[in-house]
C-alpha atoms as one frame of an Amber mdcrd trajectory, in Angstrom:
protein
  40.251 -19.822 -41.519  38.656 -19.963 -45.276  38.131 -23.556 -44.458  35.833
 -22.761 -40.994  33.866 -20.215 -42.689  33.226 -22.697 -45.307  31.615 -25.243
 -43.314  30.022 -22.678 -41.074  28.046 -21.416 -44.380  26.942 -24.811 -45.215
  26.221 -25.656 -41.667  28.755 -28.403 -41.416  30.529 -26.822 -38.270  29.460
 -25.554 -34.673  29.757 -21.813 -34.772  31.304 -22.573 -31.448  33.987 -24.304
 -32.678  35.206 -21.127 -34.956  35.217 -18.650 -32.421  37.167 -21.237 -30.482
  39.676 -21.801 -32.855  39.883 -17.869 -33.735  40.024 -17.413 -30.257  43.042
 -20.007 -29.391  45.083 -18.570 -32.329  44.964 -14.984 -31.240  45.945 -16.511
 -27.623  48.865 -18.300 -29.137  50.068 -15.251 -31.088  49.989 -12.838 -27.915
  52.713 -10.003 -28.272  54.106  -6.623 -26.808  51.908  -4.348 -27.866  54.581
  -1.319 -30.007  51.702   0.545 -30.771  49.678   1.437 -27.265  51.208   2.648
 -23.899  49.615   2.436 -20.648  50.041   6.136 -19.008  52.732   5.274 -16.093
  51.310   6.758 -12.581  52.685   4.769 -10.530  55.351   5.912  -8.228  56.167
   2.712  -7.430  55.661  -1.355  -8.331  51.938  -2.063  -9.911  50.538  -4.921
  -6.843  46.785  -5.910  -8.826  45.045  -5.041 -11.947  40.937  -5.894 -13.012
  38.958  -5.083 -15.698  35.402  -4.411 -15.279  33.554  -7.513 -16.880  30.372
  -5.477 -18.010  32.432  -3.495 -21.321  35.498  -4.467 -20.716  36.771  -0.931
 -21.494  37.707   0.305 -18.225  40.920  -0.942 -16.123  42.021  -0.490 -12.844
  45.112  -0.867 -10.977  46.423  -0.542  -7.616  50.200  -0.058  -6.746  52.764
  -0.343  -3.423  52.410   3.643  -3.383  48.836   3.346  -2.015  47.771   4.974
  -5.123  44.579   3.450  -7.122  43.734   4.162 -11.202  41.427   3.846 -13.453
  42.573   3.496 -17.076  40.386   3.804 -20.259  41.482   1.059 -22.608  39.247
   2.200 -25.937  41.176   4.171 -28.452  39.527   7.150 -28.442  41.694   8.972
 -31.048  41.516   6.307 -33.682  45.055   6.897 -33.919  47.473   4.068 -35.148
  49.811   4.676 -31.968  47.887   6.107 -29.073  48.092   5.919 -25.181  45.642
   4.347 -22.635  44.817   7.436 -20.737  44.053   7.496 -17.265  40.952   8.361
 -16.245  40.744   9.236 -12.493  42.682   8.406  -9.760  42.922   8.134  -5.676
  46.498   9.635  -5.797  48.626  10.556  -2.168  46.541  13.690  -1.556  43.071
  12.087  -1.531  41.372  11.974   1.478  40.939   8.560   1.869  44.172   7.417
  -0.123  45.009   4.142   1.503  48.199   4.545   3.639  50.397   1.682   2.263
  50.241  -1.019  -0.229  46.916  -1.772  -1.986  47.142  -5.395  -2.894  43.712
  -6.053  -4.560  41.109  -3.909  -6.589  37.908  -5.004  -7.881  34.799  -3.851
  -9.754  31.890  -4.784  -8.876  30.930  -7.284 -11.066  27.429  -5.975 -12.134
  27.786  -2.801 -12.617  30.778   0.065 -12.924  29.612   2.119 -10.515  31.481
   0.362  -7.552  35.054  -1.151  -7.234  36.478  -1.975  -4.084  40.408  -2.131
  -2.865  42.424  -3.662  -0.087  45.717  -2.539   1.558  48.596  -3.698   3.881
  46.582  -0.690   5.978  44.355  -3.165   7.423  41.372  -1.837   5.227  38.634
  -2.712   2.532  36.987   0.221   1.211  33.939   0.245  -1.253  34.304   3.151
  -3.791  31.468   5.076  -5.577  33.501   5.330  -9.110  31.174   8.195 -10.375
  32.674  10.755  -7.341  35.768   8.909  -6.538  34.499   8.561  -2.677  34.228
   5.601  -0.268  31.110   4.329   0.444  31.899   2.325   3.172  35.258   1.264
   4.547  36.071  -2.126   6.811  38.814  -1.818   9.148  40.186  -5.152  10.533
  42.793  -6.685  12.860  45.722  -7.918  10.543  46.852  -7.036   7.551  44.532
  -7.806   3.711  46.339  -9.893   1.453  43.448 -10.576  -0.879  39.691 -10.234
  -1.261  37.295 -11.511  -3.720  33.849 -10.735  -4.728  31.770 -13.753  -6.464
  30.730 -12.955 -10.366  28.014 -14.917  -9.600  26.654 -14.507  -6.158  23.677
 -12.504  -4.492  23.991 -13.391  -1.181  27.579 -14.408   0.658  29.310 -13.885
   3.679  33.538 -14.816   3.791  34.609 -18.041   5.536  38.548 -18.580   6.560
  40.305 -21.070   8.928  43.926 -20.892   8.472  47.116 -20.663  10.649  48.359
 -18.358   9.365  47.798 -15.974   6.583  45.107 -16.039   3.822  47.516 -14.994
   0.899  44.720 -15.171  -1.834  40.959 -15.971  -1.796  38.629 -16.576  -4.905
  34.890 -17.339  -5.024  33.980 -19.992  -7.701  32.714 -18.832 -11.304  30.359
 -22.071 -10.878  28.954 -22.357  -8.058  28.152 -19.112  -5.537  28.605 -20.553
  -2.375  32.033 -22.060  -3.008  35.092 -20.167  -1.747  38.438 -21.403  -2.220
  41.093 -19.850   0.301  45.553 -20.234   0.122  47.418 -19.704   2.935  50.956
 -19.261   4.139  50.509 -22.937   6.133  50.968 -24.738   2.831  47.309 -25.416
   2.781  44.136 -24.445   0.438  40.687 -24.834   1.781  37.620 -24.857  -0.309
  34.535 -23.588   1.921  30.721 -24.386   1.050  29.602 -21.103   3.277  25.972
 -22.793   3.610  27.545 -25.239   5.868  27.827 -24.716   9.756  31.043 -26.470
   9.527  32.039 -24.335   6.269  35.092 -26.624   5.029  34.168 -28.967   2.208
  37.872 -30.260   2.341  41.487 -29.523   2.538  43.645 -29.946  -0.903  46.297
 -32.979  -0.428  48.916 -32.804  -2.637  49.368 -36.193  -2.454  45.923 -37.327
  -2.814  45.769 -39.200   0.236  48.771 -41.455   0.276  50.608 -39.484   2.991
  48.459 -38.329   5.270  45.858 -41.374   5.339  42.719 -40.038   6.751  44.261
 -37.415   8.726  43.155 -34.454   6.699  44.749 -31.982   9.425  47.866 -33.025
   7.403  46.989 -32.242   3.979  49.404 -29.670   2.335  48.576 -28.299  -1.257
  52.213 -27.013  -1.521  55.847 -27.036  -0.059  55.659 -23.357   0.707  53.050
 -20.867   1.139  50.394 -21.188  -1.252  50.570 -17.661  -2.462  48.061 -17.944
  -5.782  44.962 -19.358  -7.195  42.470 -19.217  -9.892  39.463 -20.973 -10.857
  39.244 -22.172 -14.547  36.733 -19.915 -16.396  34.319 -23.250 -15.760  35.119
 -23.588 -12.307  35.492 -27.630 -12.815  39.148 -26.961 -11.802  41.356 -24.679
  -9.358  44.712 -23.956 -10.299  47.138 -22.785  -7.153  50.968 -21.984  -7.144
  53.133 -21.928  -4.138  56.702 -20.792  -3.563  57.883 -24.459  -4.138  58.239
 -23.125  -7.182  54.886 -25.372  -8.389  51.686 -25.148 -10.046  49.028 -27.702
  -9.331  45.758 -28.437 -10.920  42.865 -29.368  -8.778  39.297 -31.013  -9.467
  37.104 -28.682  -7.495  34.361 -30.920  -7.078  36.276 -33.784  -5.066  39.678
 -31.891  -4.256  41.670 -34.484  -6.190  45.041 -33.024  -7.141  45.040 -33.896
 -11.581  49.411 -34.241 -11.433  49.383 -31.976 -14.427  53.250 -31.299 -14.436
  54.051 -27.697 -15.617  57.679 -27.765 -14.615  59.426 -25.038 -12.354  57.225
 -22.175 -11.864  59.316 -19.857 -10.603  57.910 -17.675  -7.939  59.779 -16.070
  -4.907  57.353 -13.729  -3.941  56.681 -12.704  -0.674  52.630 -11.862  -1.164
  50.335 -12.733  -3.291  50.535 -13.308  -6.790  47.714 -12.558  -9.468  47.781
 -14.853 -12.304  44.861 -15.297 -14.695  43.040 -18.057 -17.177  41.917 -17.326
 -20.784  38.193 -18.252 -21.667  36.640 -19.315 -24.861  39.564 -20.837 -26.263
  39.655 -24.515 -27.912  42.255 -25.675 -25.484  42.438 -22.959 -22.219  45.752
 -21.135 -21.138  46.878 -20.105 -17.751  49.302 -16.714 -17.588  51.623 -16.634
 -14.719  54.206 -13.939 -13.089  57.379 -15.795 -14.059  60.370 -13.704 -12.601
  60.386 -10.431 -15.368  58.152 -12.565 -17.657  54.775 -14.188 -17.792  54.847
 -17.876 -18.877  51.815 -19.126 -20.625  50.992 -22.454 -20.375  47.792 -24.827
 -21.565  46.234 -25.783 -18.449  45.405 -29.570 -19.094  48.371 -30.608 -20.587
  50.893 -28.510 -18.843  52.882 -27.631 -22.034  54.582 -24.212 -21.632  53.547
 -22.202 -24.847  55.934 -19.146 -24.690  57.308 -16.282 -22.523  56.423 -12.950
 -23.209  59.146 -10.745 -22.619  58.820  -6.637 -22.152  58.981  -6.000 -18.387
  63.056  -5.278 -16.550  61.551  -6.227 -12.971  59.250  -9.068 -11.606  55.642
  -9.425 -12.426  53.148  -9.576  -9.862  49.871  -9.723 -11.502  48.379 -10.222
 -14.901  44.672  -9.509 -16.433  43.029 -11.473 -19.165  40.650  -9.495 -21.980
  38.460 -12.245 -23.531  36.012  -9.829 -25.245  39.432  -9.115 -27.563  42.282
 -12.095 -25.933  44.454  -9.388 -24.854  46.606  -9.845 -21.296  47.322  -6.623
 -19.348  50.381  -7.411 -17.057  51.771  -5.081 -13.776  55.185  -5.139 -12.657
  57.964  -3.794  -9.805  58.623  -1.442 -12.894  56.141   0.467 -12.223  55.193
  -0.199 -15.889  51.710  -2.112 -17.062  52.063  -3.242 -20.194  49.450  -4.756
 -23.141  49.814  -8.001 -24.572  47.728  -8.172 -28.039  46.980 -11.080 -30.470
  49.978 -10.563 -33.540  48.266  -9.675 -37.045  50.126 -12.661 -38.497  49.689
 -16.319 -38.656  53.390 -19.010 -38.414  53.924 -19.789 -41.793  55.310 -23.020
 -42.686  58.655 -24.206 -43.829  57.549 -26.215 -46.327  54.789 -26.226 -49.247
  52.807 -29.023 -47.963  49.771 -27.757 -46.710  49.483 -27.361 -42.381  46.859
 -27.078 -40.300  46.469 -25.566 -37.489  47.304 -28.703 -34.728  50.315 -29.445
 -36.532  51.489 -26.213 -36.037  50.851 -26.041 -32.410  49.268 -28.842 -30.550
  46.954 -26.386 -28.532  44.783 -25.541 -31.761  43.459 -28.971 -30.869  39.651
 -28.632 -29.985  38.833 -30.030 -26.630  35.483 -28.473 -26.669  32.270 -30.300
 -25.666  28.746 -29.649 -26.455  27.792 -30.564 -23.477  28.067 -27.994 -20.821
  27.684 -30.307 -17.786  30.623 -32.629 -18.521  32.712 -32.687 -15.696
C-alpha cells in the first residue's frame, strides 16, 4: 500500500490502478460482519435484496411472507456494535401487502423516491417510498419470477419469447436497448427491443457444434436457466442453471468463453440472485452456494473462498461497491453483512510478498482503454 501511494505522489502510477488494487483486497478479505446485525422482520425466507445506487445507504428486501423492507445501512449511533434498523415496511396488514411471495424489489435507479416489487401474486406494483403507497400496480396472467429496470435507459418496453417460464430477466449496464432473458426451457435470449423481430440470438452452449445452424436448438444450460448477471461492463453475461453450472458469455456475439468454475451447486426451484463486484483489478462473481456464497473471479474461474454464516440456503446476494461490502438473504430468514477484514495475510516467511503472490487475483487486468472489448 506504502508502495502505491508512493508512485501515485510522484505520478508514476494511474490513480486507477490504486483504487483497484485497494478495492480487490478488501474484496478478497470479505468476512461476517460480528459487529452489525440486520434487524430480522422476516417471518419467513428473505427471496431478493437491492440497494439503491444513488447513496447506497438504503436497502431493501422482499421475503416469501409477502412482506417488503426498507433497511437503513449508515450507522447512525457511531456505535462500535450497532444494528441496521429498519426503516419502513409493507408488513401483512398493509393495504396493498402483496398476497404471496415477492420475488424481486427494485429502486428506481435515479432517484429513491420509487422502488418497485414483484410477487408469485401475479403483480408488479410501483411504490411511492416517501408514503409507502402504490402508484400504480400491473396485474398479469401467470405468475412474476423476475423483473428488471435498465440503470441506463429512458425509454424501454419488455420483450420475452420463451416456452416456458422467464425465471430471471436483466437489462444491460451497456447498452439500453439490450435485454437478456433465462428461462425454464434451458435457453437465454438476448433481445435488441428496437428490432421488429426483437431476438439478437439464442445462447448455445456449445457454440455451434451441435446444433449447426439450427438456432431453435440452442440450449445455454442442462436445466432451467434460473440466474444471470451482466458484468458491471456489460462485455459479458454470466448465467447459472440447475445443471449445477455457471457459464460466461460474450454479449456482443453470444459466444459461450468455457470459463470452467466447477460445480455450482444450485437446486433451486426459482430464481436465484447472484451479483458481480465493480472496480476491482480482477472482478468477482458471488453466488448462492447451498448455506454459503462462493466467490469466484469471473475470467479465470478460480473459486476464491466460501463465506460461511447462514444455517439454510441462500437465495440472493447484494454487492456495495461504494464500500465492497456483500449483503446476502437466506431461507433463515436472516440477511447478513459481509465486510472487507481490517487485516492484510501475512506471510510465512521474511522475504518480502506482494500482493499477486499472495493471491493471484491482485493481478491488474485493468485497461485504459474503456472500449476494449
Amino acid at each position: 500500500m506504502l508502495g502505491f501511494l508512493s508512485a501515485r505522489q510522484t505520478g508514476l502510477e494511474d490513480p486507477l490502478r490504486l483504487r483497484r488494487a485497494e478495492s480487490t483486497r478488501r474484496v478478497l478479505g470479505l468476512e461476517l460482519n460480528k459487529d452489525r446485525d440486520i434487524e430480522r422482520i422476516h417471518g419467513s425466507g428473505v427471496n431478493t435484496l437491492d440497494i439503491e445506487p444513488v447513496e447506497a445507504r438504503y436497502m431493501l428486501s422482499g421475503g416469501s411472507d409477502g412482506v417488503i423492507v426498507l433497511y437503513d445501512l449508515e450507522n447512525s449511533s457511531r456505535q462500535p456494535y450497532y444494528t441496521c434498523k429498519a426503516v419502513c415496511s409493507v408488513g401483512r396488514n398493509h393495504p396493498d401487502v402483496h398476497k404471496y411471495s415477492v420475488e424481486t424489489v427494485q429502486w428506481y435507479p435515479h432517484d429513491t423516491g420509487m422502488f418497485t416489487s414483484s410477487s408469485f401474486d401475479k403483480t408488479l406494483k410501483v411504490w411511492d417510498t416517501n408514503t409507502l403507497q402504490t402508484a400504480d400496480i400491473f396485474n398479469f396472467e401467470e405468475t412474476v419470477y423476475s423483473h428488471h429496470m435498465s440503470p441506463v435507459a429512458t425509454k424501454h418496453c419488455l420483450v420475452a419469447g420463451h416456452r416456458q417460464e422467464i425465471l430471471a430477466v436483466s437489462w444491460s449496464p451497456r447498452c439500453e436497448y439490450i435485454l437478456a432473458t433465462a428461462s425454464a426451457d434451458s435457453r437465454v435470449k438476448l433481445w435488441d427491443v428496437r428490432r421488429a423481430s426483437g431476438c439478437l440470438f439464442t445462447l448455445d452452449q456449445h457454440n455451434g457444434k451441435k446444433s449447426q445452424a439450427v438456432e431453435s436448438a440452442n440450449t445455454a444450460h442442462n436445466g432451467k436457466v434460473n440466474g444471470l448477471c451482466f458484468t458491471s461492463d456489460g462485455l459479458h453475461l454470466l448465467t447459472v442453471g440447475t445443471d449445477n453450472r455457471m457459464r460466461l458469455w460474450n454479449s456482443s456475439n453470444g459466444e459461450n468463453t468455457l470459463v470452467n468454475y466447477g460445480k455450482v451447486c444450485n437446486d433451486s426451484r426459482k430464481a436465484l440472485k447472484f451479483t458481480v463486484s465493480n472496480g476491482c483489478s480482477s472482478e468477482f462473481v458471488f453466488v448462492p452456494y447451498g448455506s454459503t456464497i462462493a466467490v469466484y473471479t469471473i475470467y479465470s474461474g478460480e473459486q476464491i473462498t466460501m463465506l460461511k454464516g447462514h444455517y439454510k440456503s441462500v437465495d440472493c446476494c447484494v454487492f456495495q461497491s461504494h464500500f465492497q461490502e456483500l449483503y446476502s438473504g437466506s431461507r433463515d430468514c436472516n440477511i447478513l453483512a459481509w465486510v472487507p477484514s481490517l487485516y492484510e495475510p501475512v506471510p510465512d516467511n521474511d522475504e518480502p510478498t506482494t500482493k499477486s503472490q499472495l493471491n493471484p487475483a491482485f493481478e491488474d487486468a485493468w485497461s485504459s482503454s474503456d472500449e476494449e472489448g
